[in-house]
DRENROMAR-253903 format. One record per residue (C-alpha): residue number from 1; residue in one letter; x, y, z. Coordinates in steps of 0.1 Angstrom, whole numbers, plus 2048, in hexadecimal, padded with zeros to 3 digits. Example, Ala and Ser with C-alpha at 12.3 -4.5 7.8 and 13.67 -1.06 7.14 Angstrom:
BEGIN
1 | A | 87B | 7D3 | 84E
2 | S | 889 | 7F5 | 847
This chain:
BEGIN
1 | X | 85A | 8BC | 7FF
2 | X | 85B | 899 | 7F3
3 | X | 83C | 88B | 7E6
4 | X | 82E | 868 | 7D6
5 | X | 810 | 86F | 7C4
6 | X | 7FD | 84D | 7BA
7 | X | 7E2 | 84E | 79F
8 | X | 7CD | 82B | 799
9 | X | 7C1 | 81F | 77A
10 | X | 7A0 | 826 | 77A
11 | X | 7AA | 84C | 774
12 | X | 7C5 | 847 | 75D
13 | X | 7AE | 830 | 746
14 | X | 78D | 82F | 735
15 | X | 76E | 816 | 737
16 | X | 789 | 7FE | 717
17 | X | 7AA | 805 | 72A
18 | X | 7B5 | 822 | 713
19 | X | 7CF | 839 | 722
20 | X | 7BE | 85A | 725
21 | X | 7D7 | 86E | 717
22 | X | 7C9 | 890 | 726
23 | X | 7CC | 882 | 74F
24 | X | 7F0 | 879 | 74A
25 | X | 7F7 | 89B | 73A
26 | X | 7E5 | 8AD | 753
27 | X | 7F5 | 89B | 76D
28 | X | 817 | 89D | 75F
29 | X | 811 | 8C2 | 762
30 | X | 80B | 8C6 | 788
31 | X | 82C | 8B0 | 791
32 | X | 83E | 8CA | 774
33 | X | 833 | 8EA | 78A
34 | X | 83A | 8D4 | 7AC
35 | X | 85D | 8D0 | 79E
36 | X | 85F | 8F6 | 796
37 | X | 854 | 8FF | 7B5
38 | X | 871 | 8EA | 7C8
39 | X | 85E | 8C6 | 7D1
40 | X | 86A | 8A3 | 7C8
41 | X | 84D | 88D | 7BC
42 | X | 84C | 867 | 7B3
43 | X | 830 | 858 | 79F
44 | X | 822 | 839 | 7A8
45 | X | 808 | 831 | 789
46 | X | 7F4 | 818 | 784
47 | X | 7E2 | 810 | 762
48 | X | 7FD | 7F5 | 74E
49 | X | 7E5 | 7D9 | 74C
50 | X | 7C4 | 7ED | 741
51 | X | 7DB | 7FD | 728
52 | X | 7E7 | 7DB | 71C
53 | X | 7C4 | 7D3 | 716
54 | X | 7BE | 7EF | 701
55 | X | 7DC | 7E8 | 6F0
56 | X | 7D3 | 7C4 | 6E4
57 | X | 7B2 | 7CD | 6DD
58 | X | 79F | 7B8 | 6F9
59 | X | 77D | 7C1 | 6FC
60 | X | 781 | 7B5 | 724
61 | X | 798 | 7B1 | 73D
62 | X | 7A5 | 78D | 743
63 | X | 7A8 | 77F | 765
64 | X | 7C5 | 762 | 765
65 | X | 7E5 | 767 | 76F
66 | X | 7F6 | 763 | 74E
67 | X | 7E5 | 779 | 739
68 | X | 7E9 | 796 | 752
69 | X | 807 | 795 | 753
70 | X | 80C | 798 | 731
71 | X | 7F8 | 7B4 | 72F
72 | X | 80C | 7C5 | 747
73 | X | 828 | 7C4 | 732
74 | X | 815 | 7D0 | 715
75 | X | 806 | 7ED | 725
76 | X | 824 | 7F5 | 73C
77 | X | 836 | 803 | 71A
78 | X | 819 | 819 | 70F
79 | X | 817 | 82E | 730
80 | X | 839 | 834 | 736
81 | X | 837 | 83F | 710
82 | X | 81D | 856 | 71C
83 | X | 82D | 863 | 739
84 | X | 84E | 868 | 726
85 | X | 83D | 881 | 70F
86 | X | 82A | 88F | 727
87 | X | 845 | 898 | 73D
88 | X | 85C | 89F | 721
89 | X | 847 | 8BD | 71C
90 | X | 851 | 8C9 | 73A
91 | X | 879 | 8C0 | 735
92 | X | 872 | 8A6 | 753
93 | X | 881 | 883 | 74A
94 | X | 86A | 861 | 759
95 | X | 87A | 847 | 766
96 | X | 86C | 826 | 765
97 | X | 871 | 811 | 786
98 | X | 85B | 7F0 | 788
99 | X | 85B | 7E1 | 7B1
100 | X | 852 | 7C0 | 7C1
101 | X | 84A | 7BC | 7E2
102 | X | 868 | 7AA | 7E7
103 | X | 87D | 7CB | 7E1
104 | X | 866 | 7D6 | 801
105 | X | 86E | 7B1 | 819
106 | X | 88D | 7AE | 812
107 | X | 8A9 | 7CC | 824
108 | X | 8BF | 7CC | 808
109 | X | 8AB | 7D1 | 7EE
110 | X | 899 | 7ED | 7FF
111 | X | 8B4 | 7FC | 806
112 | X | 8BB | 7FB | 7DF
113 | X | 898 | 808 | 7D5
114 | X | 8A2 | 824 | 7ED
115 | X | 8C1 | 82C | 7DD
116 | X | 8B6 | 82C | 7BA
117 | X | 897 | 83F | 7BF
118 | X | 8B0 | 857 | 7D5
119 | X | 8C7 | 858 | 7B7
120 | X | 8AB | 85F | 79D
121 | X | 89E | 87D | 7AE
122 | X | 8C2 | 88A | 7B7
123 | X | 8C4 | 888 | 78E
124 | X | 8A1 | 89A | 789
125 | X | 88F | 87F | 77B
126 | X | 866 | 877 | 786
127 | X | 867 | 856 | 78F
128 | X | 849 | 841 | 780
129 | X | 846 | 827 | 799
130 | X | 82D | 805 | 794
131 | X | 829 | 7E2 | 7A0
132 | X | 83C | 7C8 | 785
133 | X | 81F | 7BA | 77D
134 | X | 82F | 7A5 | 75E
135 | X | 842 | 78C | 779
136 | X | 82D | 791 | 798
137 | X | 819 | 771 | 79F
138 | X | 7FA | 773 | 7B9
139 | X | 811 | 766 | 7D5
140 | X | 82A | 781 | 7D5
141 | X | 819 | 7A3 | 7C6
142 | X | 808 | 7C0 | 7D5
143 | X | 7E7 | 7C1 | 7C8
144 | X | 7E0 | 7E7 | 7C4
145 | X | 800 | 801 | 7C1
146 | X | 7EC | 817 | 7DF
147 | X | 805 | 802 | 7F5
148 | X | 81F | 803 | 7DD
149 | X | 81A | 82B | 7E0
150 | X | 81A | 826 | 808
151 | X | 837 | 80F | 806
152 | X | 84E | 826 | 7EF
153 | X | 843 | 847 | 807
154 | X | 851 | 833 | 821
155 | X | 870 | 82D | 80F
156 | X | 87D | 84B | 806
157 | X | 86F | 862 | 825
158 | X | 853 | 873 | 80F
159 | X | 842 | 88A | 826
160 | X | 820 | 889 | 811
161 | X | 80D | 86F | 800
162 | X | 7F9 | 879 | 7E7
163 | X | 7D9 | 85C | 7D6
164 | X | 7CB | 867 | 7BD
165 | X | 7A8 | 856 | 7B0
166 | X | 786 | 859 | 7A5
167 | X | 772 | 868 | 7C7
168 | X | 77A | 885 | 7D3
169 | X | 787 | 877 | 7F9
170 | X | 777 | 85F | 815
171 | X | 752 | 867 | 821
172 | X | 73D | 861 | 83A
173 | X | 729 | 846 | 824
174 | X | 729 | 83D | 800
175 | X | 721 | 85F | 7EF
176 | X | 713 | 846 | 7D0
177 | X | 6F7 | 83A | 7E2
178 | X | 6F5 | 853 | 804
179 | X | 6F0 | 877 | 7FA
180 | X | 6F4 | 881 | 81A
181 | X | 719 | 875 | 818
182 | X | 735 | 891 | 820
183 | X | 756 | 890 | 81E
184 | X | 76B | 890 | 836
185 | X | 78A | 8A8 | 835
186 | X | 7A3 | 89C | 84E
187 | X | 7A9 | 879 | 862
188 | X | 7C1 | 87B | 87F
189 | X | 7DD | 85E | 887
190 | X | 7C6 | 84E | 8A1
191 | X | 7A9 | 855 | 893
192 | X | 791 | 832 | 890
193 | X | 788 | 83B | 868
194 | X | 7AE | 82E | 862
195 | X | 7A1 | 80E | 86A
196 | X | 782 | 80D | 85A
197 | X | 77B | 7F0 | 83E
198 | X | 76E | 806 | 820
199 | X | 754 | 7F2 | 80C
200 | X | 758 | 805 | 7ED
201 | X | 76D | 7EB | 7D5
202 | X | 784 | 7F9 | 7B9
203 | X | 778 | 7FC | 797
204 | X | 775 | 7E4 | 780
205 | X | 798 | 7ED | 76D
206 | X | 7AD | 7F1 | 78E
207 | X | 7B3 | 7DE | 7AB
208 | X | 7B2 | 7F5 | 7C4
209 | X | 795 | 811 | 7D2
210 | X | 78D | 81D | 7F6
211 | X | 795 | 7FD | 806
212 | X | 7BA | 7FE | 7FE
213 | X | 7C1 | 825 | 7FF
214 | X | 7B0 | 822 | 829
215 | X | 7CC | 809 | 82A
216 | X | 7E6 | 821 | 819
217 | X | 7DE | 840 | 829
218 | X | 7DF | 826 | 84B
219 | X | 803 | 81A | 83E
220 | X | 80D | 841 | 836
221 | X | 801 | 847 | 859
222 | X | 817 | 833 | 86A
223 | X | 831 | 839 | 853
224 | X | 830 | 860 | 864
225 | X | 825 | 86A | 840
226 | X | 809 | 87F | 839
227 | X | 7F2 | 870 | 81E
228 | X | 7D3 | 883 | 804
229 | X | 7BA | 873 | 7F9
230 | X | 7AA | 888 | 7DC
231 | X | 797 | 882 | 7B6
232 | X | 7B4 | 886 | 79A
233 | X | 793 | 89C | 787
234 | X | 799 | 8B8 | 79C
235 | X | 7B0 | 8D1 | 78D
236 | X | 7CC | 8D6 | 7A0
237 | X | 7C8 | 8B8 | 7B6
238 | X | 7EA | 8A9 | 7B8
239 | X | 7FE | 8D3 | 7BD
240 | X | 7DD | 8DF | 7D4
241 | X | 7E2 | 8BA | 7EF
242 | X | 80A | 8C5 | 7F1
243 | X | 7FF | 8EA | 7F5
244 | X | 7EA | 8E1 | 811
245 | X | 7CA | 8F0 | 7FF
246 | X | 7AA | 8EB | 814
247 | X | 790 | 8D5 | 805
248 | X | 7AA | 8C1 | 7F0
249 | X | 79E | 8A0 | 7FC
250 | X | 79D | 88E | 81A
251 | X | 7C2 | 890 | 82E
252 | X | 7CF | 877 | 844
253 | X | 7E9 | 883 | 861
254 | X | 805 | 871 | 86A
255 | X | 80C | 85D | 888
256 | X | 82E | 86C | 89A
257 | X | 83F | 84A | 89E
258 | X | 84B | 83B | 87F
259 | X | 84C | 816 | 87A
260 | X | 867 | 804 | 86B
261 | X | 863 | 7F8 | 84A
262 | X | 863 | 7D4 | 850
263 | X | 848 | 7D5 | 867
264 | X | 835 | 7EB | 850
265 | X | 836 | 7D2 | 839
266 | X | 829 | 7B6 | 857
267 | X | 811 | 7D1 | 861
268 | X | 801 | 7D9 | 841
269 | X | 80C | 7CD | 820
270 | X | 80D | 7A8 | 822
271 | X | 7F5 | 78B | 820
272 | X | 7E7 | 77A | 83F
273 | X | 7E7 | 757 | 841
274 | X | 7D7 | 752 | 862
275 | X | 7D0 | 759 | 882
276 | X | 7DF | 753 | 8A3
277 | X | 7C6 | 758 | 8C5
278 | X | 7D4 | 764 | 8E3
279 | X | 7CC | 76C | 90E
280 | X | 7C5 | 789 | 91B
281 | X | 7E5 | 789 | 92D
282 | X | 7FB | 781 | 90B
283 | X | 7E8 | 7A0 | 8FF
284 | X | 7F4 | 7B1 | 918
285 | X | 817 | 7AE | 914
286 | X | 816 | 7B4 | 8F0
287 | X | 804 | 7D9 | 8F1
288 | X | 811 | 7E1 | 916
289 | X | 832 | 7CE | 916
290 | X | 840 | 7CF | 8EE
291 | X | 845 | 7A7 | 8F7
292 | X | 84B | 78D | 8DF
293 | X | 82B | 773 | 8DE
294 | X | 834 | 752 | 8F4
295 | X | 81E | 731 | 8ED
296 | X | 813 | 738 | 914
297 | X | 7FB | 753 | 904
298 | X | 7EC | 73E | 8EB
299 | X | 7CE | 730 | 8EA
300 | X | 7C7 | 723 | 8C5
301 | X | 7D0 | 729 | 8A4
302 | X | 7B9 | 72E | 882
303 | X | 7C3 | 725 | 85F
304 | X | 7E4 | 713 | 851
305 | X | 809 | 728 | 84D
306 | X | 827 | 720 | 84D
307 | X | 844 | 72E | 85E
308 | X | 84A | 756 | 856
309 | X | 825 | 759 | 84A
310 | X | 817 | 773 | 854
311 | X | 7FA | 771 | 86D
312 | X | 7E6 | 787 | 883
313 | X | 7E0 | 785 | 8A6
314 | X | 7BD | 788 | 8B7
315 | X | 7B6 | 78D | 8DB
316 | X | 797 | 77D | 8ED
317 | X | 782 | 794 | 8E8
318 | X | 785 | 78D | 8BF
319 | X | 79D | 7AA | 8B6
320 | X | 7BC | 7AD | 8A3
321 | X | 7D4 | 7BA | 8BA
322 | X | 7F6 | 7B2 | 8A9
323 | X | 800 | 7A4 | 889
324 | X | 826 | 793 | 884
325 | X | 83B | 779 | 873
326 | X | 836 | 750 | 883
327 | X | 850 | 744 | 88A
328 | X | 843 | 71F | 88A
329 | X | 826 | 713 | 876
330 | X | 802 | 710 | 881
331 | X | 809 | 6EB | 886
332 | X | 821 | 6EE | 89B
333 | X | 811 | 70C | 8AE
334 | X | 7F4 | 6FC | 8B3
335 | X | 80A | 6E1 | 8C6
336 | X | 81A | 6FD | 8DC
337 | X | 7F9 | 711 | 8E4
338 | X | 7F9 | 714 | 909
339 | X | 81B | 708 | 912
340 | X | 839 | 717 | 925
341 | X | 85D | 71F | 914
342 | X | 867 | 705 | 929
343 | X | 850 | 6EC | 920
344 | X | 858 | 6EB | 8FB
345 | X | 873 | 6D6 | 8EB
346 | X | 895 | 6DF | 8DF
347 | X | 89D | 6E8 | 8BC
348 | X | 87D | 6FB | 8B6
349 | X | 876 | 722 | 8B6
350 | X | 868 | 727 | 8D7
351 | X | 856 | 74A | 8CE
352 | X | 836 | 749 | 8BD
353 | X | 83F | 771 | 8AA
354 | X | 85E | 781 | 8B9
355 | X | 857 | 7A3 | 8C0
356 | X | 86E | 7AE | 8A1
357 | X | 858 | 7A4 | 890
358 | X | 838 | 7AC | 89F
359 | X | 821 | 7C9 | 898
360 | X | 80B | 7D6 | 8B3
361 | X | 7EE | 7E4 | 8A1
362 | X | 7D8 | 7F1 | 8BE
């Protein structure tokens, strides 16, 4: 089996960003008996920036741009040290591969991450994939490596996901304040939890928590790969959620259809800039038909893009029923709103989102 197993910062660190030593190690032990037992596994990790703190001595985490990104590079050197040694003990070799969402947009460098993570595993290296936060600005990065971990299942066919954090799975309500909270053990493809906003933010050394692994295990889902969501305490977690062990954690099934990679990306891993509104019979076409959107389906437009933003695309009744790529800008859409094909000048794009690139979410 081929697994990526992700593991977030606020289990790899303490309260002062140190590395704890003891999690890698024990970590680095369950992919050592995976590998024994046959399975491929990539490491996504998070954990360079808390480190970096650590590292310089900073009693608290900074917020601007700048100095994050220096930290990054700090840290990023101190747990790949620690993975090295940990999986050294084992006679695995890391490899170190640092991503941009770029390397997921653009074909050709997908396509290239492919190949060199395909090439690293034909060679019997573990992979220790993480966002390159030393050059990412806030326009162009990921935010929290659970979609990185999504992203890179996609990419090289994984057929299990694995997130590893602090909580043991997704529960009925917030087990820190509800102690009548359960949790619950399996979420089916269609099932309405996938698109449930968790309110739980990440801790205060990581970017991510249960907001961003719903959309993960949602991006897994559609992805056709089965995701875990389990607490990196438990003994066992990471070789128990491939083995299939009841009571791992909370498992998301995969949908059957796999989307493309480029409308994954449209779908779940970008920004929104905006908002375009749409008829009842534009919706129509879209989830019935697989249409492109034509201005004769619009009926107004919220925010400012530009051209290739990505927006989504909400019905009358207030839902999102699509998300794409705009081929105009909301000026210019605004201007077109209503119209027919044939009523629109020359020398413009006459599509609103061409169905390429178009994701229909419901």
């Amino acid at each position: 089996m081929r697994v990526v197993a992700k593991i977030g910062t606020s289990s790899l660190t303490d309260e002062l960003g140190v590395i704890q030593t003891d999690v890698i190690v024990m970590l680095c032990a369950q992919i050592a008996k995976l590998r024994a037992a046959g399975h491929e596994v990539v490491l996504v990790t998070s954990g360079a920036v808390s480190a970096g703190v650590a590292a310089l001595g900073l009693t608290t985490r900074p917020n601007d741009m700048a100095t994050l990104q220096a930290l990054a590079a700090a840290g990023q050197s101190r747990l790949m040290e620690q993975y090295n040694h940990a999986l050294g003990a084992h006679g695995l070799v890391a490899a170190q591969v640092l991503l941009v969402p770029h390397d997921f947009v653009d074909r050709r460098q997908y396509l290239h991450a492919r190949r060199t993570l395909n090439k690293l595993l034909e060679l019997g290296c573990v992979p220790i994939v993480n966002e390159n936060d030393a050059i990412a600005s806030h326009e162009i990065r990921f935010g929290d490596n659970d979609r990185i971990a999504a992203l890179v299942a996609h990419n090289i066919n994984a057929e299990l996901l694995v997130l590893l954090t602090d909580t043991p799975g997704l529960f009925t309500a917030d087990p820190h304040t509800d102690s009548a909270a359960t949790l619950i053990a399996e979420v089916a493809f269609d099932d309405p939890l996938l698109a449930v906003k968790a309110s739980a933010p990440g801790s205060s050394r990581g970017s991510g928590g249960m907001v961003s692994k719903l959309a993960s295990a949602r991006m897994a889902s559609w992805s056709g790969v089965r995701t875990v969501i389990a607490a990196t305490a438990r003994r066992n977690a990471l070789v128990d959620a491939v083995g299939g062990v009841a009571g791992v954690g909370t498992t998301f099934q995969p949908r059957r259809r796999r989307l493309a990679a480029r409308k994954l990306w449209i779908a779940f891993a970008s920004h929104v800039e905006g908002s375009v509104l749409i008829d009842e019979g534009a919706r129509r076409a879209l989830v019935e038909r697989g249409t492109s959107l034509l201005p004769a389906g619009v009926t107004g437009v919220r925010g400012d893009f530009a051209t290739n933003d990505v927006v989504d695309v909400i019905d009358p009744h207030g839902s999102t029923v699509a998300r794409g790529l705009a081929l105009n800008d909301s000026a210019v859409i605004r201007k077109m709103a209503g119209k027919r094909t044939a009523d629109l000048p020359s020398g413009m794009a006459h599509m609103v989102i061409h169905r390429d690139d178009l994701v229909v979410l419901v």
